[in-house]
N, C-alpha and C positions, 0 to 999 in steps of 0.2 A: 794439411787438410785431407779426410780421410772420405772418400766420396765409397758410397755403394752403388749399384747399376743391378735394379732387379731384370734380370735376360742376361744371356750371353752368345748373341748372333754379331751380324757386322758391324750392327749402330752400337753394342756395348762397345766392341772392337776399336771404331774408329772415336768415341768419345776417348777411352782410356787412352788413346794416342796422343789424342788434343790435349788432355792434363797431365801428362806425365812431366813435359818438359814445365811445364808450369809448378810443377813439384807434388804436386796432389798423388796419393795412396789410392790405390783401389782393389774392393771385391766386387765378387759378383753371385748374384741371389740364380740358382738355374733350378729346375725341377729334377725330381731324381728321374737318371739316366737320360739330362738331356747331353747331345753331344756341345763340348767346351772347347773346340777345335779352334773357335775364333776369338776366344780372351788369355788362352793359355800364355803362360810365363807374363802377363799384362798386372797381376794381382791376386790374391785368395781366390780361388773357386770354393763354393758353396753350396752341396745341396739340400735341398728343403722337403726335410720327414715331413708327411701329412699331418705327423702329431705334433707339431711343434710348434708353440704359444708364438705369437710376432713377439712377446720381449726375448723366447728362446733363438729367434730368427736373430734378432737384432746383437745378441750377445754372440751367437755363431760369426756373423757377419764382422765383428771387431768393435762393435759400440761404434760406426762411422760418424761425421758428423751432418752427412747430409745423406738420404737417398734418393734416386732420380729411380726414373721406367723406361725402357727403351721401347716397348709394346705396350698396345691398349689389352692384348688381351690376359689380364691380370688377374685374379682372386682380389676386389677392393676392401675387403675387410682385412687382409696380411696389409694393405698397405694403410687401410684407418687405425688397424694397431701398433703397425710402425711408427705412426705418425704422433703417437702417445711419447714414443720413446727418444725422437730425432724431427729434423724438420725433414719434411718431404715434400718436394719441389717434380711436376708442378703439383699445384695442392688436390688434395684428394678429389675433393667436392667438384672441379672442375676439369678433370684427369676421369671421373666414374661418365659424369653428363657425354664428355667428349667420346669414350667407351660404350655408348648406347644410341646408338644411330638416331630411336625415333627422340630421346633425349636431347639429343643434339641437336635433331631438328625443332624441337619446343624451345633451346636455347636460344636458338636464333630467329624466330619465329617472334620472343620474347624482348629482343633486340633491334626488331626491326627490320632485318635482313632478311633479304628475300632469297628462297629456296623456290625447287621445284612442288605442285604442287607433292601430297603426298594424304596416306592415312596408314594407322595401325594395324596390324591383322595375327592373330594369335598362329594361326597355322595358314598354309597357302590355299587350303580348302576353301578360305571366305574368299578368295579374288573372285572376281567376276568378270561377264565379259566385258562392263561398260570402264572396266579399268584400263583394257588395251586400249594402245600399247604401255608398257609401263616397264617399272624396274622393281625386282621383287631383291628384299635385298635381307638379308637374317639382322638384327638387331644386334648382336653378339659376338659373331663368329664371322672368321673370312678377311680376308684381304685382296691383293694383287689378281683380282677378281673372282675370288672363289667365295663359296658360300654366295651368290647371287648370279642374276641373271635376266637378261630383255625376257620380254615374256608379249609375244602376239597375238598367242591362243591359249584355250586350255592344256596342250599338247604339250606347249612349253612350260607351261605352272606343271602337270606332271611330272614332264622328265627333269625338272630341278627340285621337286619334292621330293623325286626315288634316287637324290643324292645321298639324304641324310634325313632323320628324323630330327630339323628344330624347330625351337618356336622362340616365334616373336619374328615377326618378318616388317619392315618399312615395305610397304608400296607406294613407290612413285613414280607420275609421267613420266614419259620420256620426253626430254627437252631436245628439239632438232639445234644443237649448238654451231656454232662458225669454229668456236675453238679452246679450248682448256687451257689453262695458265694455272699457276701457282705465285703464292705470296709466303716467303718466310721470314716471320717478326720473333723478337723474343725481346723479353718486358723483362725486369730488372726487379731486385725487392722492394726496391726504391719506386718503382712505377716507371721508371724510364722505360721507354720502348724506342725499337729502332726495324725497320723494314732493309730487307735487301729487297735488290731490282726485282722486277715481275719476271716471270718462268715462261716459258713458253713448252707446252709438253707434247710428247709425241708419244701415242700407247701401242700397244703388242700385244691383242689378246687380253684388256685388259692390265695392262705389268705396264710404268712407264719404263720407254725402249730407250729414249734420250731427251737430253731438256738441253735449251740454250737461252743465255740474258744477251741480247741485241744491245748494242750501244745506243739505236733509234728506240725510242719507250715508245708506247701503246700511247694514244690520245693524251689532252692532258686531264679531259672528264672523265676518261675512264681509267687511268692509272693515279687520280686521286682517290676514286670509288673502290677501288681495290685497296689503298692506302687507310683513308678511313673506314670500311670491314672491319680490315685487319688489327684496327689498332683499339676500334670498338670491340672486337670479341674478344684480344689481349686482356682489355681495360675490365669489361662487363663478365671476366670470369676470375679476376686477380690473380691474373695469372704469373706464374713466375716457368721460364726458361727458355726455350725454343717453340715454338707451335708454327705448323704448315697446314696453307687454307688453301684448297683447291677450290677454281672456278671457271665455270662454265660464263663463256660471252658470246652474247648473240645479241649481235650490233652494238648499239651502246650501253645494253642490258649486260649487268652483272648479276649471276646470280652462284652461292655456294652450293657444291656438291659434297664438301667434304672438309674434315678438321681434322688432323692428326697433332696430337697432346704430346709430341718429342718431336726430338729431330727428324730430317724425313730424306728420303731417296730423291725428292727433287729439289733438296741442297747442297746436294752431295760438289756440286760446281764451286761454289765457295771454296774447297779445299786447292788452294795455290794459285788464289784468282787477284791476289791483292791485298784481298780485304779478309778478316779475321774469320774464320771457317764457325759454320755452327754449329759444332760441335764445340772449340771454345768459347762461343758466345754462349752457348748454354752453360756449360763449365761457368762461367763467370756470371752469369745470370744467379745460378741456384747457390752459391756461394760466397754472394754479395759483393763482387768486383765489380768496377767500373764496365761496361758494355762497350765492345769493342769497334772498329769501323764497319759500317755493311757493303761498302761502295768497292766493287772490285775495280783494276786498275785495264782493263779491255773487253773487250766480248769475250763473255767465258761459257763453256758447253761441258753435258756430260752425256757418257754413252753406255748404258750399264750394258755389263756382261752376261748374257743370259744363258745360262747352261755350258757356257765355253770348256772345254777339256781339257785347259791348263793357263795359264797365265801369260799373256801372250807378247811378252819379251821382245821376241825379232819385229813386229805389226810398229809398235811402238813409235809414232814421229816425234820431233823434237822439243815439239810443245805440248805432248800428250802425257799425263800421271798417273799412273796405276795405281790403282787400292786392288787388292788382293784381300780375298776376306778367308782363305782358309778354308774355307767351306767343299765338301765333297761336292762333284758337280751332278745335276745329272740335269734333263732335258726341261728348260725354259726357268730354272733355277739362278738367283741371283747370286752370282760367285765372286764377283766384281765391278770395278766402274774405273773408266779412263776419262779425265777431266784433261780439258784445253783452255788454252785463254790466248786468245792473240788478239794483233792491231784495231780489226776492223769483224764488224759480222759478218760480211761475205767471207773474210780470208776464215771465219771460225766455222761456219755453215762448210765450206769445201773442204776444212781438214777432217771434221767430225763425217763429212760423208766420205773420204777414202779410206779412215780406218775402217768407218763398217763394211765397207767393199773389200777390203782387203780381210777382214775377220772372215765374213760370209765367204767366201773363195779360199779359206786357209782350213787345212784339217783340225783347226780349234773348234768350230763351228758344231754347234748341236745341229 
């Protein structure tokens, strides 16, 4: 089975890990001159002329039999012409929606699912004041907090306009939250769908800093409502592979703040936890295998590397696993992640806080 991965950052990185041993082939779709530091010797690198028709992509690429996306932020029409040529998982139409913030939110809106409020705004010029406080956020562009930003005044809709000239901005409230979690589901071609444990996340500036799955689950009214979400937005976009749902709780209110259409940073725990990592869940989602366990076998944590200066080998305790992504470091930079899994949540809580004491204290530290 010959899999393509348009990007080549750490999520191509650590997909093509999760399929090798499984026997799967892989290239990879990057733009010209991006750096391939993190898929190198993994499969084909390939980069993609401007001029070049998606059946020329696709014949570049080896005729794969499936292609996947590791980022939303794509060119959707290379991948609706892909999609003429090979299947492409997840599917376009629900891969674009997910790709456009206020789309997204009309998705779920559509659904049922409650969001914070919000409205449309072509430039940041239309905000007003009766929208403070709020979150101005670009339609398009931006992730691990960039391209958006709280906004209380006019002062702050300025100084995030004289970031960058875009357009298309979501505004919306700001929700006073208790706490952020995540849900990572991935649905099958078959429609089977399967959930791992709820996330519990902890951010940095925007950037999740570390996530941990408690052995104790959240309510049982509120970690069904997260279950059924997640299995509703699965369902109601046919969807096929990995997808990760961010959400905001405040008290027994659920509400979504976000959808990422791949695999995502606050699963990265899965890998060594037990249960089948999702990255081969998605592997075996978009290429019609069975769906693997999601249930890990303890409390399992992860603690990304943010900017670190090397790979930090000696830090390392006995139940802690390095990913290493290859990637040059430089300050608040995702270069890595050290996942745990032990007995109990306190013994996983007190390991995941001595590595970061010991990181923060070690000249790895940005």
């Amino acid at each position: 089975m010959h899999v393509a991965i348009v990007g080549g950052g750490q999520l191509a990185r650590m997909t093509a890990l999760a399929g090798i041993p499984l026997g799967f082939r892989f290239s990879f779709l990057l733009d010209s001159g991006a750096n391939a530091a993190c898929v190198e010797h993994l499969g084909q690198i390939v980069y993609r002329d401007q001029h070049d028709t998606p059946e020329a992509v696709y014949r570049r690429l080896g005729e794969p039999h499936v292609v996947t996306m590791e980022s939303e932020q794509l060119d959707v029409s290379l991948l609706e012409g892909l999609a003429k040529c090979t299947k492409v998982y997840p599917p376009v139409e629900g891969f674009a929606q997910c790709s456009h913030r206020h789309k997204e939110r009309l998705l779920l809106e559509g659904l049922g699912i409650p969001v914070a409020p919000f409205r449309y705004c072509e430039t940041l010029a239309e905000v007003e004041e009766s929208d403070f406080p709020c979150f101005a956020k670009s339609v398009s562009e931006g992730y691990d907090g960039k391209a958006q930003g709280r906004l209380n005044s006019f002062a702050d809709r300025d100084a995030l306009a004289a970031q960058g000239d875009l357009r298309g901005w979501l505004i919306e409230s700001a929700v006073n939250f208790d706490s952020e979690v995540s849900k990572v589901v991935v649905r099958g071609q078959d429609g089977e769908i399967k959930c791992y444990p709820t996330v519990r996340n902890t951010m940095k500036k925007g950037v999740l800093a570390s996530c941990y799955v408690p052995l104790e689950p959240l309510s049982d009214k509120i970690e069904q409502t997260l279950t059924d979400y997640a299995e509703r937005i699965a369902a109601g976009m046919d969807y096929v592979g990995v997808l990760a749902i961010e959400f905001f709780l405040v008290g027994d209110q659920v509400i979504v703040n976000e959808i990422a259409p791949r695999v995502h940073n606050s699963g990265h725990w899965t890998m060594g936890s037990g249960c089948v990592d999702q990255f081969e869940n998605h592997l075996r989602a978009i290429t019609g295998l069975s769906l693997g366990t999601t249930q890990p076998i303890g409390a399992s944590g992860m603690v990304n590397l943010l900017g670190t200066k090397a790979a930090p080998h000696a830090l390392l305790p006995d139940n802690g696993r390095l990913s290493w992504y290859n990637k040059a470091p430089r300050p608040g930079r995702k270069v890595g992640h050290v996942a745990f899994t032990c007995a109990t949540t306190d013994d996983l809580l007190a390991s995941m806080q001595q590595f970061e004491e010991a990181l923060a204290a070690s000249d790895l530290s940005d």
